[in-house]
N, C-alpha and C positions, 0 to 999 in steps of 0.2 A: 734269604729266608722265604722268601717267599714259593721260590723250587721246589720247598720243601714240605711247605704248605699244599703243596699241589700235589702232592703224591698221595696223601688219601683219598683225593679225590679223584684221580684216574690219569694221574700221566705217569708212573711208576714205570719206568722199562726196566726190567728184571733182565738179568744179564745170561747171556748165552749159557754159563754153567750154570746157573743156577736151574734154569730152566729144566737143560739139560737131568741133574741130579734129580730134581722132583720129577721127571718122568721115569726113572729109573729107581725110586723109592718112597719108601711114604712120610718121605721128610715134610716134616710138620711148620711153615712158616707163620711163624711169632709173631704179632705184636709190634713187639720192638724192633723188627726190622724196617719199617716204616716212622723211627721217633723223626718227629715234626721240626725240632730243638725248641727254641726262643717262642714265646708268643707273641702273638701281633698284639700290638699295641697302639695303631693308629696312622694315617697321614695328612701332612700338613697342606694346604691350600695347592700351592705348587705340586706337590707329588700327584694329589689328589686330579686335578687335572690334566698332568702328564700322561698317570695311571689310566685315563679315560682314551688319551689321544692313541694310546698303546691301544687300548681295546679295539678302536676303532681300526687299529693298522692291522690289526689281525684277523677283524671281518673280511680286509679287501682279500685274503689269502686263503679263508675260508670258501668264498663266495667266486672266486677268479677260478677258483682250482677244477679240474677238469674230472680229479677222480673224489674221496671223499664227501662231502656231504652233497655237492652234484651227482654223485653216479650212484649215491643211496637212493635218491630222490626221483633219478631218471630212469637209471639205465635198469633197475630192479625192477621196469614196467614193462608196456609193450609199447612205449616210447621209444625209446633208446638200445641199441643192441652195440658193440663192438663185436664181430667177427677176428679168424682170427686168417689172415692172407698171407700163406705162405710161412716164415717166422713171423713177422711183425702183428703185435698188438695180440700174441700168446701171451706176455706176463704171467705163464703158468697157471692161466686160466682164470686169475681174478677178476676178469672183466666175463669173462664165459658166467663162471657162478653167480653176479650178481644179476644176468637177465633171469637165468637159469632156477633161480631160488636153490643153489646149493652149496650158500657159502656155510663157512663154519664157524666156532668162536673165535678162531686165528685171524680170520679176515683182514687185512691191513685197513681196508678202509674203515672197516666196521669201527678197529679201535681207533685211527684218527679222530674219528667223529667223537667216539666218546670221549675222549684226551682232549682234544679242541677245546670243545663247549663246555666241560665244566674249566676248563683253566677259563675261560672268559665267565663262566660264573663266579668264578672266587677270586677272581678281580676285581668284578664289579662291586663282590660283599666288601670287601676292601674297602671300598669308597663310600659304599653307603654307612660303614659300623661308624654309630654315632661317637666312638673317639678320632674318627677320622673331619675333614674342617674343610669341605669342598662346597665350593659354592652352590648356590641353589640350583640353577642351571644344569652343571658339573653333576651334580648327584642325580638328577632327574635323565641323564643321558647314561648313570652307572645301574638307575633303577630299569629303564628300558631296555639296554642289551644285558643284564642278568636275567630279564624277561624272557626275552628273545632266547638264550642261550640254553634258559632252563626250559622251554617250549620244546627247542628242538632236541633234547634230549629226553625228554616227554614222550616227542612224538617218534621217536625211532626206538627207543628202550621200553619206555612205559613204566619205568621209575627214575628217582631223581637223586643222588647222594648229592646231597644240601653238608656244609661244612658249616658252623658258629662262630666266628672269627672270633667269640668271644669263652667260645669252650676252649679245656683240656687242649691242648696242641696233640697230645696224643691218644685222643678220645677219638672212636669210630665215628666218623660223620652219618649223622638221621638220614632216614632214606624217605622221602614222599613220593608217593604212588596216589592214582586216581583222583579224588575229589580238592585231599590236602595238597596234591601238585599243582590243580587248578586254581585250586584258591590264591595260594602263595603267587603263581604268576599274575592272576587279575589282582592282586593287589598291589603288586611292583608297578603294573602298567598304568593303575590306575595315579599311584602317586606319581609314575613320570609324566602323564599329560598334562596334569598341573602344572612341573613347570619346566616343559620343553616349550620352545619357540615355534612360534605360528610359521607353517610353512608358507613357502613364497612358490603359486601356480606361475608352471613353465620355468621357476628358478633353479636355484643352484643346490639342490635338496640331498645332500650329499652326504647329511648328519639326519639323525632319528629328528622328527618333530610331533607338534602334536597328531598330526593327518597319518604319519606313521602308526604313533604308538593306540590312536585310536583303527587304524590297519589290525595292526597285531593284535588286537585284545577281540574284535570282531572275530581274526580268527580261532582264538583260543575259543571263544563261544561257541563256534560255533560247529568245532570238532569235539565241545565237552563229553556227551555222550559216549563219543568212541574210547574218551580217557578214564571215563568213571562205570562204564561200562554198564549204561542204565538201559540201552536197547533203543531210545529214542531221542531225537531230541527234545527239550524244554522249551516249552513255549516262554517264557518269559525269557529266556537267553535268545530265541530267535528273534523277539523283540526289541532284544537289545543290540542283535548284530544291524538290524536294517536304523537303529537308530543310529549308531555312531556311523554306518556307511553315507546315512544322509549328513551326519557334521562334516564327514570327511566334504561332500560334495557342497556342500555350505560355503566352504573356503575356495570354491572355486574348482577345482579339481572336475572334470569333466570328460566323458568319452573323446577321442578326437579321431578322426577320419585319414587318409593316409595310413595306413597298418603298418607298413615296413619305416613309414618315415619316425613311428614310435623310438624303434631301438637308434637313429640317429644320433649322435652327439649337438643337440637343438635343442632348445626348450619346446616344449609339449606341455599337455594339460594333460597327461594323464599319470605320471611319473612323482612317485608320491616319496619315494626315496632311490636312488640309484648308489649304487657303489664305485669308488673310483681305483676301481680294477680294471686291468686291460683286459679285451672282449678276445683275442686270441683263440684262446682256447674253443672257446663257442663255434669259431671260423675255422680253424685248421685244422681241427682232428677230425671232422670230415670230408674235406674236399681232399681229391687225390693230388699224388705228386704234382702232375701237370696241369691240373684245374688251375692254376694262377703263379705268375712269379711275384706277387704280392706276397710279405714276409715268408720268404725261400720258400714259397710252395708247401699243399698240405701235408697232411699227414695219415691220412685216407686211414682213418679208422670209424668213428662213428656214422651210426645209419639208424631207419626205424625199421620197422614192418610195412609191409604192404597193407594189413589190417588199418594201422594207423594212419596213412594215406589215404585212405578208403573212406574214413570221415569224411573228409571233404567236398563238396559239389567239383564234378568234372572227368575227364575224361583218366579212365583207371587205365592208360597206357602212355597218355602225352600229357605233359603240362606244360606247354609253350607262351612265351611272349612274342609279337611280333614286334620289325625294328622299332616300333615306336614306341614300345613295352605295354601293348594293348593284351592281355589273354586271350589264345585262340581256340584255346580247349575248354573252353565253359567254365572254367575253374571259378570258384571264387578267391576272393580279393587276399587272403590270408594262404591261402597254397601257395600262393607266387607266382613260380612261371621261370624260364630258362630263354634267356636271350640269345637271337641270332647273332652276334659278335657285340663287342665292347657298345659304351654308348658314344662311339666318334672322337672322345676324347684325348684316346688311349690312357686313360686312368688304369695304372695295375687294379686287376679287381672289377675293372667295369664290365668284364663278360662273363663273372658268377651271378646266377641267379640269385632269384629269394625265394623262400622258404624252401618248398620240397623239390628236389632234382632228380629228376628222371630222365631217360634216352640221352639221346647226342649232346656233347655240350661241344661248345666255339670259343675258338680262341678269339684275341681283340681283332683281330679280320677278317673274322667269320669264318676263318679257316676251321673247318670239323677238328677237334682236340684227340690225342692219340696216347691208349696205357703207356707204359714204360716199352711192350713188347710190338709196341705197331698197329695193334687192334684198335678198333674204335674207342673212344672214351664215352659209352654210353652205360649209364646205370640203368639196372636193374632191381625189378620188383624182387628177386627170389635169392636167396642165399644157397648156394650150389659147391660142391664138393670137387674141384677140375678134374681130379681123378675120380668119381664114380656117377658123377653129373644129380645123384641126388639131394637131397633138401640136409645142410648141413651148417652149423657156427665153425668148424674146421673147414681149412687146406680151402679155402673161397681165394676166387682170383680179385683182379684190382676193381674191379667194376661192379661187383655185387652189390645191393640195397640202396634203395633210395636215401638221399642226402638232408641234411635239416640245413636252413641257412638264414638266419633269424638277423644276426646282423650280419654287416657285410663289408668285405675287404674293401670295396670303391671308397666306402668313409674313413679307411686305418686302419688297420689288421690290429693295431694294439692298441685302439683307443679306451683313456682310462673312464669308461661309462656302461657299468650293466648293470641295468635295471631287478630292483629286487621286490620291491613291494610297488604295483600299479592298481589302477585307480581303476581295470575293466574287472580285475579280478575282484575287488571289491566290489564293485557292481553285480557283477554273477554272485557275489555272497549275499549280496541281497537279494536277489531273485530267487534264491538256494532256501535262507529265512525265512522267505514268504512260501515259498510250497512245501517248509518242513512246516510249517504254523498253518497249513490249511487255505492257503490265497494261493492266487493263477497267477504264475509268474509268466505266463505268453506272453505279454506285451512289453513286458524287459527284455527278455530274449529276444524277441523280433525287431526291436529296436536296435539291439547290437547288431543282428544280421544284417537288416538292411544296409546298415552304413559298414557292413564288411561286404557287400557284397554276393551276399547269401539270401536265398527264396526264404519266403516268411513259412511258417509251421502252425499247423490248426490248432494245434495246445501244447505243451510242456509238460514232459513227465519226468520221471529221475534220469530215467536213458536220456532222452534229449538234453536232458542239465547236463550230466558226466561228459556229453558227445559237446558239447559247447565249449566247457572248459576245456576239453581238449585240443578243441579247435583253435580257441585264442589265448592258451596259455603254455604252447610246447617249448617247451626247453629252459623253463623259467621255476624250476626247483617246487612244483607243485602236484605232478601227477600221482605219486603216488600216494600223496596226502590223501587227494583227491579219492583214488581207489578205493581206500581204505574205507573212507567215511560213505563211498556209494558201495562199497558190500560187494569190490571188483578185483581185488588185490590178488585174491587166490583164485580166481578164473583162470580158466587154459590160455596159453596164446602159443604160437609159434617155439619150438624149442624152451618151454619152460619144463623142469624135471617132472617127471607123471606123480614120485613121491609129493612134491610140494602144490599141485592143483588142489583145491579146498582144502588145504592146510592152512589152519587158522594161527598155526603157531607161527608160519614165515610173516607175521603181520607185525611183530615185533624183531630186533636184530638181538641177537646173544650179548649178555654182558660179559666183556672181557676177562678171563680167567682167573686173569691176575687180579682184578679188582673183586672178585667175587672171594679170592684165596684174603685180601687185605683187607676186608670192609665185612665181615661176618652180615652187619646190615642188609648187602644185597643178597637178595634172592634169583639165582641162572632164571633165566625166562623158557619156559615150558618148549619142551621138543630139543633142548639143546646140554 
């Protein structure tokens, strides 16, 4: 029943002919090709919990994955690029269009994301529809990822198909857009912090709690404007983000020192919920073949910009560590640095850097590391076409763009721990509250810097905000939230299509065909 339930709400896969026939006619799809059968009618204690442990097994799949709601979030920026080397990591260009801003309503990723998140929305209404009999707990953990779930389809769509569990099975699901999507999530959120469980600093925070869902609800505040589309923020909503960012830090929750030792499988104070997804994907799909025999070596695809390197304090050609893992190139603490061979261990892994990699890299004996063909294994700033040696996302050889490397092979190439909601970014939401409400947030920001490593700054402007989070929040499903709400999304960068530069319409993702053919409710999002 429930499958079935799902399908008005966006996981329909309409079948090769069918599709087929409607592009070739003006075949009119009904209604009733979508009947729902049975109506829900409730679950019992058990299921009700079950129902929840499901939801929660589907975030890790969500969140671990390398393409969908990761590569909407990243790779759509001037964060993240996949090139494409040779054959490999072509996929017929889906990873090109999303740096690119040229995808289309077919996108695979695009409709995962929407398919995903409302199925984990209309699970969770599942649990909360008061004929269902879930404990209190239990339903405050179905009220915070319906939150979550309807946030993130918020925030990539800019409307919401909301289903009744207690309408018509074959009633078109209500669609909320702008203030009523806002609302509806800060209400969910607000009833799960009631009675989600007090997290435990530096514990094992693996499930939503209240330092969570008071996370998420700061954030929904404090992206409201861009969702109700009122032009600025509201001061009484900025108010209320630096207020629950201090509850969060009330419970203990606290900046901590060490950058790379964050993404660790350690307890930490800054780690407000993690997911218990293998970190994989985050390590492999950039480092090259031969960067490591830690889980059978990369998969040399992901890279950033030069631009986005360029953030950082240090030297814009080297970013070295010395044996002792001191930085020799001025960098700060959060770029990383590329080690002269392993740490003496021979830990597979121990001779990838961290964070950004640039020039020569070593093998665990220092030995200079070599492409597949012999040449050096040194990245590069520039993305280069082998055959016309110009500036190119095609026919790049194996060494092009600097590498990201956030965690790291020396601790497990698949260990189940990536961090989803942390406690810096929360901090910068507050410093972000206070200069949209009119107060100097210099001495937040310089507080962070310092203990990263970074020269203090005479004041904080929006540039310097944006240029922060970027700096300590790469690869962590946030940038181009971030974009968005600083008024950067549709800036030029590197190989983004010339049609979509101040195109306001790439600021939202198309709603999926099919769903807009079965939901009369939605309305296509403008440009598409």
């Amino acid at each position: 029943m429930e499958n079935k339930i799902l399908n008005r709400v966006g996981v329909i896969l309409m079948s090769i002919s069918l599709i087929f026939t409607m592009a070739c006619t003006d075949l009119e799809v009904e209604q009733t090709d979508s009947i729902l059968g049975e109506a829900f009618d409730g679950l019992d204690s058990s299921e009700s919990s079950a129902q929840v442990d499901d939801m929660y097994n589907q975030i890790r799949g969500y969140i671990g994955d390398q393409a969908n709601t990761f590569a909407l979030s990243e790779v759509t920026t001037d964060a993240l690029l996949i090139p494409t080397r040779g054959s490999d990591w072509g996929d017929n260009g889906i990873w090109r269009q999303l740096h690119q801003h040229s995808w289309t309503p077919d996108h695979a990723y695009i409709t995962n994301v929407w398919n995903q998140w409302n199925q984990l929305q209309l699970s969770g209404s599942r649990v909360i529809d008061d004929r269902s009999a879930p404990s209190a707990e239990v339903k405050a953990h179905a009220l915070f990822l319906r939150g979550l779930a309807m946030f993130v389809i918020l925030d990539n769509f800019g409307q919401v198909p909301f289903r009744d569990t207690k309408a018509d099975p074959i009633a078109d699901p209500d669609v909320f857009t702008g203030a009523d999507a806002v609302n509806f999530i800060v209400t969910d959120l607000e009833a799960a912090i009631s009675g989600l469980p007090e997290a435990t600093v530096s514990g094992d925070n693996v499930r939503s709690t209240k330092a969570a869902g008071r996370y998420l609800l700061a954030k929904v505040l404090l992206n409201k404007h861009i969702y109700t589309k009122s032009g600025s923020a509201d001061a009484a909503d900025m108010t209320r983000v630096i207020s629950l960012v201090d509850e969060i830090a009330s419970q203990g929750f606290a900046l901590q020192s060490g950058y790379f030792d964050i993404f660790k499988d350690t307890p930490d104070t800054e780690t407000i919920w993690y997911i218990n997804t293998g970190v994989g994907n985050r390590i492999f799909n950039g480092l090259h073949y031969n960067s490591t025999t830690a889980g059978g070596g990369g998969w040399n695809g992901f890279s950033t910009l030069a631009e986005y390197y360029d953030l950082f304090e240090g030297d814009a050609n080297n970013n070295r560590y010395d044996a002792s893992g001191m930085a020799i190139d001025g960098q700060e603490e959060r770029r990383g640095g590329v080690p002269p061979s392993g740490d003496g261990s021979m830990t597979e892994g121990s001779n990838v850097g961290f964070g950004f990699l640039i020039g020569q890299q070593y093998d665990l004996d220092g030995t200079p590391l070599e492409d597949r063909a012999g040449a050096p294994l040194s990245f590069t700033r520039e993305f280069t076409s082998t055959a016309t040696g110009e500036s190119s996302l095609v026919d790049n050889g194996e060494v092009s763009g600097i590498r990201m490397m956030k965690y790291n092979p020396r601790y497990g190439g698949f260990t189940e721990h990536e961090i989803f909601f942390r406690y810096a970014d929360a901090y910068l939401m507050k410093a972000e509250a206070m200069m949209r409400s009119g107060g100097d947030a210099t001495t937040m920001v310089n507080t962070l810097r310092t203990m990263r490593g970074a020269a203090t700054i005479a004041s904080v402007s929006e540039q310097d905000l944006i240029d922060e989070r970027g700096r300590e929040l790469y690869m962590e499903f946030w940038r181009r939230n971030d974009l968005i709400r600083f008024g950067q999304y549709t800036r030029d960068w590197e190989f983004k299509d010339p049609s979509a530069i101040g195109n306001a319409d790439r600021q939202l993702f198309p709603i999926p065909a099919s769903q807009i053919i079965l939901n009369p409710n939605l309305t296509q999002n403008p440009g598409y």
